[in-house]
N, C-alpha and C positions, 0 to 999 in steps of 0.2 A: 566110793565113800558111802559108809552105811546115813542112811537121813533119818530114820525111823524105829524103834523096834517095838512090839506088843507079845502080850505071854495071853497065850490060851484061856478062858474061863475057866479052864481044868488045869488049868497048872501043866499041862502035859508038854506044849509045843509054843517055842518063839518062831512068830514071826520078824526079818526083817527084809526093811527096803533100802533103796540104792542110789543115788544118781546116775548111775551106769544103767537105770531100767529094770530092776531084777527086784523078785521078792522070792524071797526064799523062808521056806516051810523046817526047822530044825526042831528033833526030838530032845526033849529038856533030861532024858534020864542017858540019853548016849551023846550027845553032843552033833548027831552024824545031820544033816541034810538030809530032810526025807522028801523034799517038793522044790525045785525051782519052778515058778509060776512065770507064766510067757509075757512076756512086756504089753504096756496098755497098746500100743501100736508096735508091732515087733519091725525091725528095718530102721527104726526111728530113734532118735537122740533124748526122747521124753523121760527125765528125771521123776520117779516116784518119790516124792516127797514124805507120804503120812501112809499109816494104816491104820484098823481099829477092828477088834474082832466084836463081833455081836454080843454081849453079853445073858443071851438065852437060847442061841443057833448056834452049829459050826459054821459059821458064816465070817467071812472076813473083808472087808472094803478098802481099798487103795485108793488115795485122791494121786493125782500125778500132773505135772507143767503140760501133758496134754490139754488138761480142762477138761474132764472127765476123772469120775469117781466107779472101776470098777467091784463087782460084788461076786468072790468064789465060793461056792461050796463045797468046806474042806473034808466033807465025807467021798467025793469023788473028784476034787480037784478040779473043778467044771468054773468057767466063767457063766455066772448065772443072769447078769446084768449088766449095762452100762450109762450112765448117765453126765450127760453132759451137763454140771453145773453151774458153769460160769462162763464169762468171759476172759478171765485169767486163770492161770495155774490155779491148783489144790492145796494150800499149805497144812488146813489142820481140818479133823473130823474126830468126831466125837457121837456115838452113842447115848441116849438118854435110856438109861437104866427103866425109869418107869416103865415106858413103852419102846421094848426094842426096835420096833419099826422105824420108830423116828431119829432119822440123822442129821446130827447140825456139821455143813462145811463151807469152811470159810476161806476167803483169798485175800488177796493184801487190801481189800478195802468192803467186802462183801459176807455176811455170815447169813447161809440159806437154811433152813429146814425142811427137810424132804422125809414124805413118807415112802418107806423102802417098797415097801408090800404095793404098791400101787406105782411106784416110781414117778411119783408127781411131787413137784415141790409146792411146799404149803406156806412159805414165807420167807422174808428177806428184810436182813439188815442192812443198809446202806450206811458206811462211814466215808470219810474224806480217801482220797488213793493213798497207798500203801502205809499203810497205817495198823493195821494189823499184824500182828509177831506172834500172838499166841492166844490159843482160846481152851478155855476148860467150862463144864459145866456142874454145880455142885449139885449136888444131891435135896430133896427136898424136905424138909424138917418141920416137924410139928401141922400145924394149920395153915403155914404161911400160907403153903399152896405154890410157892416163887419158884425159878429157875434162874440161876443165873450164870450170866454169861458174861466172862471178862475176857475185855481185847486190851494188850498191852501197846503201847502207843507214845513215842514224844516224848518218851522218859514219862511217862503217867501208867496208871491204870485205871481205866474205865469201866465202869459195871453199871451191864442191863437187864432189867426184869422182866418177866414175862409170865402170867398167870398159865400156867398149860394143864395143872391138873381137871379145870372142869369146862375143857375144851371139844369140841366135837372134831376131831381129825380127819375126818372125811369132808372138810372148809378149810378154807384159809384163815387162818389167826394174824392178828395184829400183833407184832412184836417189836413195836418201836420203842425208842429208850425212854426210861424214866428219867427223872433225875438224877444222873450221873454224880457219879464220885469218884474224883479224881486225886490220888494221893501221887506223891513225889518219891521213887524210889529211895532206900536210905542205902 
């Protein structure tokens, strides 16, 4: 069962992932598999949940039910990293456009921010257990300066701020919730 799928920064190639463990590399102008990538643990039953390509690398990262987020390099196809982010699976990750290094992933009650380039994580959301369903993050507009981060939740949707444009990223940042807003699905 496909879980996941991302299209290239170039438009060129989808990637998709599996519960069966498998990410696969397809050319958007033939249709053909040009990469099956090796499972986070190969031997193992570990469902690949999410993936997210880099948007300034060919870089690609895979969160998986291992608990671990690994990172390929799709100029040679090479596993470049792996980090273990959680204590639960990897449901969702997301690149922040700003600064591609920084990636936020999240588990059913957890959203971390980790700098890639350095493989350290630089922050964490702590919500109640499994409560998170899905996370995006918008883009930044005007002066706000905001990033935000919604977890869907409880039949709600809650949104968290975080000032990160004039952040030193080589520290830890404070990204606990602001005053929530919680609307009622319609």
């Amino acid at each position: 069962m496909v879980k996941d799928v991302a299209v290239s920064p170039d438009g060129k190639w989808i990637s998709s992932c599996s519960a069966e463990g498998t990410v696969k590399i397809w050319e958007l102008d033939t249709g053909k598999i040009i990469k099956d990538l090796a499972q986070h643990q190969p031997g193992s039953n570990h469902s690949i949940n999410c993936l997210e390509y880099n948007p300034s690398t060919l870089t690609l990262a895979c969160g998986s039910t291992d608990k671990t987020v690994k990172y390929w390099d799709l100029e040679n196809f090479q596993n470049i990293c792996k980090t273990s982010v959680d204590t639960s699976e990897v449901l969702h990750l997301s690149f922040y456009d700003e600064n591609p290094d920084l990636l936020f992933a999240s588990s059913s009650d957890h959203i971390r921010l980790w700098n890639v380039e350095t493989n350290k994580q630089l922050d964490c959301l702590s919500l109640p257990p499994k409560t998170i369903t899905d996370m995006k993050i918008a883009p930044e507009s005007g002066d706000s300066g905001l990033l935000l981060v919604s977890a869907i939740h409880a039949n709600t949707i809650s949104m968290y701020f975080s000032h990160l444009s004039n952040i030193n990223f080589d520290e830890s940042i404070d990204m606990l919730p602001t005053q929530g807003k919680e609307e009622a699905p319609s």
